[in-house]
N, C-alpha and C positions, 0 to 999 in steps of 0.2 A: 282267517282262512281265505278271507275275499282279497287282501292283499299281497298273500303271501306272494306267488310269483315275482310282482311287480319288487317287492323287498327283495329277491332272490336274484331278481337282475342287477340290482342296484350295488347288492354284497358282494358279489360276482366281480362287478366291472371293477370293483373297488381290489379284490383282492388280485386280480389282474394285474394290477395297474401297482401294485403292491409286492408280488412277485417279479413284474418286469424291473423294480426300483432293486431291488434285493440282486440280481444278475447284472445290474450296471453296475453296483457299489464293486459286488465282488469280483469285478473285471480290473477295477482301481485305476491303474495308470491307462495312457492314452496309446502306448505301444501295442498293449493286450488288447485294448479293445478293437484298435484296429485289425488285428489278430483276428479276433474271434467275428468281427464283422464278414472280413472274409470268408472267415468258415462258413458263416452263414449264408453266403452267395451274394453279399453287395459287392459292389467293383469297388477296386483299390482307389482310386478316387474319390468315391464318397464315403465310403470307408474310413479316408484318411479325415476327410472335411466334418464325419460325423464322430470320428473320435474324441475331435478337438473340440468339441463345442463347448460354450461356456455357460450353458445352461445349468440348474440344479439338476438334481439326480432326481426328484421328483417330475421336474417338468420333463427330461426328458423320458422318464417313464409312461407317460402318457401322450408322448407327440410320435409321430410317423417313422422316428428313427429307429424307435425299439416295437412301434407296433407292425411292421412292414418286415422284422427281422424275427422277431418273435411273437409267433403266432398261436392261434388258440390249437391250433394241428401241432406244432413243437410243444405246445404247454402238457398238449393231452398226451402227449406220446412219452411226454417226461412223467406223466403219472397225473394231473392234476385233471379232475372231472371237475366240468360245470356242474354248481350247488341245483341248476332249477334244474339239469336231469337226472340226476342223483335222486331229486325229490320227486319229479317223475318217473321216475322206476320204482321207489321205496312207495309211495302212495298215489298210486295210479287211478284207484276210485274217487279219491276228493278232485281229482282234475277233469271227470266227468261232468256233464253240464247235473243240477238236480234232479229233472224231468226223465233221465234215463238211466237211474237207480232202481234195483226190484222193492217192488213196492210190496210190503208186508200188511196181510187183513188182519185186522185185530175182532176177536171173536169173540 
């Protein structure tokens, strides 16, 4: 319970970074994706220069090109909640400090 958050940012970042790989793969060729870059609002220029890259599909999932284009506001709005407020709404009381829990007499 004392870790959880910290694990919950870490799952997080990861499935991030995991869904941004998933929307590179399925752009495929380097035409679409500059396609879709556009759509995104990069200029055609880096658009084009970030099409072509010759990085993995991994690294680019976690460098500036997909994080700049694809954001956690586009991710949410595609449907995809953060797991730590998910878990913040589902158990609100464990996120309390212990000190300001009602305290029950035992009689």
């Amino acid at each position: 319970m004392g870790n959880i958050q910290s694990k919950l940012k870490e799952l997080d970042s990861w499935v991030r970074h995991r869904l941004r790989y998933c929307i590179w793969a399925d752009w495929k060729k380097a035409d679409r994706r500059k396609k879709n870059f556009i759509r995104l609002g990069v200029n055609a220029r880096q658009a084009y220069a970030w099409s072509r890259t010759r990085m993995g599909g991994w690294a680019v999932a976690q460098s500036p090109i997909m994080r700049t284009t694809i954001t956690l506001q586009r991710l949410a709005k595609r449907g995809y909640e953060s797991m730590l407020t998910y878990y913040s709404t589902v158990a609100p009381q464990l996120n309390e400090p212990l000190y300001t829990r009602p305290v029950r007499t035992v009689v």
